[in-house]
N, C-alpha and C positions, 0 to 999 in steps of 0.2 A: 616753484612748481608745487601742485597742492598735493600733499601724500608724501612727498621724498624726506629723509634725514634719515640723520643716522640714531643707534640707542645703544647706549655704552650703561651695562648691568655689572653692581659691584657691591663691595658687602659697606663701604661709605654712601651709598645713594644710585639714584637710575640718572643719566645724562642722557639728556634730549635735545636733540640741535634738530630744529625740523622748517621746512620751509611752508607752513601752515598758514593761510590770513588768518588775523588776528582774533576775527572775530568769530572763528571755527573753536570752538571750546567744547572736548569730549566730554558724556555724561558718566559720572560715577560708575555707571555700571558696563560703559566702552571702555573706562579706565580699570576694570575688575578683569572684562573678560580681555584685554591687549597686553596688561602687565604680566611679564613672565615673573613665576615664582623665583622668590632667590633662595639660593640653598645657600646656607653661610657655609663658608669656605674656610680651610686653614689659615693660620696668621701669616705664613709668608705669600701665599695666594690671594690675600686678603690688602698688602703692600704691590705686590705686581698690578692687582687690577685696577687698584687706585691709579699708579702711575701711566699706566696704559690711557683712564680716563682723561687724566689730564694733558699727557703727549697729543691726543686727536681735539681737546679741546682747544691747543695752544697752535697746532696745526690750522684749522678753522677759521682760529683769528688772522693768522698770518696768511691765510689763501693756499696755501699746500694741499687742503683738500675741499675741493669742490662740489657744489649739488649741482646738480644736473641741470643745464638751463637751457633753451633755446640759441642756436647762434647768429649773430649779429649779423645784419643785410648789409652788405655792403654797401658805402652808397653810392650813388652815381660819380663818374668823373668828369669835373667841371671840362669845359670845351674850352679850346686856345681862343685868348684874347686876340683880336682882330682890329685892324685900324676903324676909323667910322667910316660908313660907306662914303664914297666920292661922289660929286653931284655928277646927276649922268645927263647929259647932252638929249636933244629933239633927236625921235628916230623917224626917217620919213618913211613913208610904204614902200617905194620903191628900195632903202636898206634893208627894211626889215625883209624885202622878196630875196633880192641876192644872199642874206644870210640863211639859208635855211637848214633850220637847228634840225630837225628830223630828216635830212639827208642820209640813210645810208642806217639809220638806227633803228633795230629792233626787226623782226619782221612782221608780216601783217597780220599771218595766220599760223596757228600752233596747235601742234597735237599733242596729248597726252595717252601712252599706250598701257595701261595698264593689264598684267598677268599675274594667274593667282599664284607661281612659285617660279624662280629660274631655274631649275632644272627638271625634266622631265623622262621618264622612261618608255620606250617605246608599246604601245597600248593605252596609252593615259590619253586624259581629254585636257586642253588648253582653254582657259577659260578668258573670255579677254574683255576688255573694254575700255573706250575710246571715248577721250573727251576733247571736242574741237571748240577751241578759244582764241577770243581775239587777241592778235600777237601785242598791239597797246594796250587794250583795257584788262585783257585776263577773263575778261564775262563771257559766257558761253551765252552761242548764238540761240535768237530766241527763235528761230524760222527753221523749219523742218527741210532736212536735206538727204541726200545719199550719201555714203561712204562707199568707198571698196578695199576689204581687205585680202590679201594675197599671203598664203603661206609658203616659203621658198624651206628646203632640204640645205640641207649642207653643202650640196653641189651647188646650187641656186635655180636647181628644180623646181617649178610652179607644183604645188600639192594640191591644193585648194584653194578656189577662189569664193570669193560673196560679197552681196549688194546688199549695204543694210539701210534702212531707215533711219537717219537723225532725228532725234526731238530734243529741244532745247540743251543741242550739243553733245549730246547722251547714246550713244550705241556700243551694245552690248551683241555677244555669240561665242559660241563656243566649236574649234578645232578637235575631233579626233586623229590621231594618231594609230598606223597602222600596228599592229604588234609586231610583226618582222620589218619595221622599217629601221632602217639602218642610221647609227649616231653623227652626232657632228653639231655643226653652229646652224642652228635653224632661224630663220628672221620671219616677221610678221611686216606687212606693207601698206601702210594704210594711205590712198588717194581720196581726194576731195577735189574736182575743178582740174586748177595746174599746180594744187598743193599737194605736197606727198613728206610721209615719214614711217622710218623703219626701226623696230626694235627687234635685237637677236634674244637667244636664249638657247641652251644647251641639251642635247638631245642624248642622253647616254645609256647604255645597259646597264646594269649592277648583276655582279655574283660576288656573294662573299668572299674573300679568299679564303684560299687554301690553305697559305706558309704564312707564320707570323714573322713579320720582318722588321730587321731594329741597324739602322743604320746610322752613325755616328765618326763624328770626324775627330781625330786623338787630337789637334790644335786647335784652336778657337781661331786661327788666325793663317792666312797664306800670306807670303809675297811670290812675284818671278821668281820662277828658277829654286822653289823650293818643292819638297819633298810631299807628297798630299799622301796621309795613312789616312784610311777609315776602318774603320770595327764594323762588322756584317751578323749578326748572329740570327739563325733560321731554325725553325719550331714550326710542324706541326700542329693541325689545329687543336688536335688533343695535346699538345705541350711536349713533344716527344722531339728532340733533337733531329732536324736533319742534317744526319751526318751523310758526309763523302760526296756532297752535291757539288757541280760546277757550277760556277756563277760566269756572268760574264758582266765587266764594268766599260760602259763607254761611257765620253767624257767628251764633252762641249763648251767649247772655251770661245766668248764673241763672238758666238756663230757660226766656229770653225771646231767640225771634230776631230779630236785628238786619236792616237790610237787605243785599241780596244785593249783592256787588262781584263787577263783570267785568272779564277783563284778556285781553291776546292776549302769546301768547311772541316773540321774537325770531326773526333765523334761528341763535340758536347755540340755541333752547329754551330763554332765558333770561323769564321777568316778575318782576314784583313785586307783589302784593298790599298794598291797601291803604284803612283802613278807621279812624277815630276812635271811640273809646270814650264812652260816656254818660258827663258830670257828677257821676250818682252812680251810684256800684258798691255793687252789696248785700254780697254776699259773693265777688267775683273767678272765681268760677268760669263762663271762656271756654273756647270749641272752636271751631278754626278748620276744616273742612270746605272742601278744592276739590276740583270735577268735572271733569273732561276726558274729552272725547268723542271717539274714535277710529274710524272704521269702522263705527261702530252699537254700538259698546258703549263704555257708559262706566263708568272708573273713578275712586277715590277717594282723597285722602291725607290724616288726618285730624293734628291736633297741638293740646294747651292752649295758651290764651295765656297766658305770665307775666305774671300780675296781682299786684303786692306792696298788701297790703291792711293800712293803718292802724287793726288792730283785731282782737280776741282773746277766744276764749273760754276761760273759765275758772271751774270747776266747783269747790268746797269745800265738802268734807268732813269735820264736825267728828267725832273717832271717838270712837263708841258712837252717833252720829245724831246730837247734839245736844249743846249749849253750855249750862253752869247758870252762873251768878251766884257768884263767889266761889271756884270750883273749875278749879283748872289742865288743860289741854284742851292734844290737839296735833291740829291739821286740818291735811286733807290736801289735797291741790288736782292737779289736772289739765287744763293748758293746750293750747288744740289753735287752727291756725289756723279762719277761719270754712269751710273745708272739711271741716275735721273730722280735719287734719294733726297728730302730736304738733308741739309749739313749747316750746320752751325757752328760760325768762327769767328776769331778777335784778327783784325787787321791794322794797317796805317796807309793812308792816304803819301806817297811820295812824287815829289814833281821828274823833273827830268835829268837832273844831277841824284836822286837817289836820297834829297832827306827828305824826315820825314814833316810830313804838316799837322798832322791830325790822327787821331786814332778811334776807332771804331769798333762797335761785336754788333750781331744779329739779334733781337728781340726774341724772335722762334722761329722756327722749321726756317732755316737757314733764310730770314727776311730781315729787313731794316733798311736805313738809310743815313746818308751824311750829308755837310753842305760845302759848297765851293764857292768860291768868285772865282773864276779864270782871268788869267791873266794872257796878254798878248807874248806870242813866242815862246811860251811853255806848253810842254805836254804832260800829263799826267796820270800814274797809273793806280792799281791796288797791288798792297804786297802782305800777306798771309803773313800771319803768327802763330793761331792756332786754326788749324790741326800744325801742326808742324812736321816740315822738310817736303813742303811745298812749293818748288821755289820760282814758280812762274808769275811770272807779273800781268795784273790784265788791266791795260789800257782803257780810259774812258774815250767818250767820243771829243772827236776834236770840236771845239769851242766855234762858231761863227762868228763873224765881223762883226757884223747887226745883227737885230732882230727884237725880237719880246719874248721873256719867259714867263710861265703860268706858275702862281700858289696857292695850296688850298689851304684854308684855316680850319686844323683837325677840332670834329666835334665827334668827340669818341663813343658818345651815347646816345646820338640821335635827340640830342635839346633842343639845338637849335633848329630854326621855323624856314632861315635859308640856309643856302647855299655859298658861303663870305669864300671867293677866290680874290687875287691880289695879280695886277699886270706890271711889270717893268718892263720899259722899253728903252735901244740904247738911243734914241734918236725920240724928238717931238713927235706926234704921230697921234691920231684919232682913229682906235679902237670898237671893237662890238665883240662883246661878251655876251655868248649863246651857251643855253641850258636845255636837253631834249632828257624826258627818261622813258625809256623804250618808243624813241618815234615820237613820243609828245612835246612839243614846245613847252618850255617851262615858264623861261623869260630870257627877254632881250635886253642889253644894257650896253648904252653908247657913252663912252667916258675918252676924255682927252687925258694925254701920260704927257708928261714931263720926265725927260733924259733923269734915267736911274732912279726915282723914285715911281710909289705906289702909288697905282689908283685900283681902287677899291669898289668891288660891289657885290651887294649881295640879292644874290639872285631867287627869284619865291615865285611861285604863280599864284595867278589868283584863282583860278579853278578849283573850289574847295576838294574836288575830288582826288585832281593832281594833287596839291599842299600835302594829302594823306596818303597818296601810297607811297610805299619804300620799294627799292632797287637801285641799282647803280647807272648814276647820268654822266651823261656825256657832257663836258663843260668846253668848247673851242673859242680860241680868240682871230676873229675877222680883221682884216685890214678893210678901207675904206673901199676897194672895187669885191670886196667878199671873199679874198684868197685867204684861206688859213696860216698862221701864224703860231698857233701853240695848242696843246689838247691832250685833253688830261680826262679818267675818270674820278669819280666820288663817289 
């Protein structure tokens, strides 16, 4: 980088380490007015600074200290190698009618509702605009139409209505809001035809408060059945303690309120809240609520309770839908606490006698995946190691007879030009592999499978338009009268 380095000044000479091109060479009089004067120094000051020059000299060589430099791009990660595609069979029109890839995917028309802020006070104007796209293409219509949009209240009172003019999918206008109209979850309603979509947004008052409030739990941490303290401390807006207030703490525990706890502050405005949790916890999800009443109005400080809760859900998903007998499978899974938090954990794969097969963690926010061949007359489940003293086992799906399972051959950067899935089937059997992305036909591919190995194809459209856009396709595998067999996204 041009300009950086460093410059070590000493009564043996100036060191210059500088990241200069070469061919930048300063004039006598840049070297007059840049060089700092040296003042000769004492003889032992004169030993230290030499030695200093040379420690960052000897540094520099070694890489200990670095010039500043641009950081390296990462570079792309190569895509999974994949078998070569398999030759794909005559498709005739009447299979390619019975498969049809854009059944049921995407819809056909779509709204976008755009507002200039979510939240609103009553008095203020809603500013809004709506842009209506085609649910396949995404291109806004070129043909001028009507809209109608409806503003509903928090009750789902009609506020206002209006008929606006489309132009190349473009309508705009603007809501006011009454000044005394009253808060809550307000939605806006926009129809087209027999198309229709709503967005909410929040309608609230503000007053500053009053009492400054600082609410804090003395453990980082709950289980059942223990002891919940919190610290309360209340101030005045000018910073003046309020002492001898009552408070009032209610407490919400899965949806079930507990009973009410009362407490009075101190003269600094200090209490403490405090309250035991039930025996058994469903799912950890607390709210601690206190009231304090000032002058005729009272306000509120709301906070979760840490509840650490021995217990996890987790959701698996074998891909293509389903598990056959005899055919190598990788399921996917998705760990969340019982709130419905990502959770990330180390497990092992166990059959039905209890060892283990395999062992496994999650990538991030409690995701990942593992592989199986199932066998006939085993069952198989997952069993948690970390978090630990989790001790529930969760069952995969039971395995079918027959059938055919789907693979996708991961291209983690968007390189590749197709789509390369992979079919096993446990039995001989002639195949169709369909590709739609949002309702559009990608491509079709008729390939014959031989019992337990792959056939191969990879799926591309030729619609240069299709080729280029991204989003997530639907990939299903047809049997020969057009019933689904497997299906998976990408």
């Amino acid at each position: 980088m041009r300009g950086s380095g460093f410059m070590v000044a000493s009564w043996v000479g100036l060191f210059v380490v500088a990241g200069c091109d070469p061919e930048v060479v300063p004039t006598e009089a840049e070297q007059e007015r840049s060089t700092p004067a040296l003042v000769e120094p004492a003889e032992g000051s004169r030993q230290a600074s030499a030695a200093a020059a040379a420690r960052l000299v000897a540094q520099l060589d070694e890489g200990l200290v670095e010039v500043a430099r641009e950081k390296p791009v990462q570079a792309p990660r190569a895509a999974e190698l994949a078998p070569p595609a398999s030759t794909r069979l005559a498709l005739s029109e009447e299979e390619a009618k019975r498969v049809d890839a854009s059944k049921g995917m995407g819809a056909e028309h779509r709204f976008h509702i755009q507002l200039d802020k979510p939240l609103y006070q009553p008095g203020e104007s809603i500013w809004v605009k709506v842009w209506e796209l085609d649910g396949k293409t995404f291109t806004a219509s070129s043909e001028k139409g009507e809209v109608k949009l409806s503003l509903f209240d928090g009750k789902g009172v009609v506020l206002a209505e209006q008929r606006l003019e489309s132009e190349g999918g473009l309508s705009h206008t603007v809501f006011d809001l009454m000044p005394g109209c009253s808060g809550g979850e307000y939605r806006i309603a926009v129809e087209s035809g027999k198309w229709r979509r709503e967005r909410s947004f929040v309608v609230t008052g503000y007053e500053p408060p009053r009492i400054k409030k600082q609410l804090e739990f003395v453990r980082k941490s709950h289980g059942a059945g223990d002891e919940v303290q919190a610290s309360l401390k209340l101030e005045r807006a000018n910073g003046a303690p309020l002492a001898g207030a009552l408070v009032q703490a209610r407490i919400r525990l899965d949806g079930v309120d507990l009973p009410n706890v009362q407490a009075e502050t101190d003269a600094d405005g200090d209490t403490t809240i405090r309250f035991t949790l039930p025996e058994q916890v469903a799912l950890g999800d607390g709210l601690l609520t206190v009231l304090v009443e000032d002058g005729g109005v009272t306000e509120s400080i709301s906070k979760r309770i840490p509840i650490i809760m021995k217990k996890m859900r987790l959701d698996l998903f074998p891909e293509g839908g389903h598990l056959v007998l005899g055919l190598p499978s990788r399921v996917y899974f998705e760990a969340r606490t019982p709130l419905g938090k990502p959770a990330d954990l180390e497990a092992v794969l166990v059959d039905g006698s209890g060892a283990e097969l395999a062992s496994f963690r999650s990538l991030r926010d409690g995701l990942g995946r593992f592989e199986l061949t199932p066998q006939k007359g085993e069952r198989y489940s997952v069993k948690l190691v970390r978090p630990a003293g989790v001790d529930e086992l969760y069952p995969l799906p039971e395995a079918k007879e027959s059938g055919c399972v789907l693979r996708s051959f991961d291209d983690y950067d968007g390189g590749e030009l197709a789509l390369r899935v992979g079919v096993r089937c446990s039995t001989e059997r002639t195949v169709v592999v369909a590709a739609a992305l949002r309702g559009n036909p990608l491509d079709l591919a008729k390939l014959a499978v031989k019992p337990g190995e792959f056939a191969v194809a990879y799926l591309q459209p030729t619609d240069e338009a299709l080729a280029k856009a991204q989003g997530i396709a639907q990939v299903t595998v047809y049997d020969e009268a057009g019933a689904p067999l497997a299906e998976r996204l990408v």
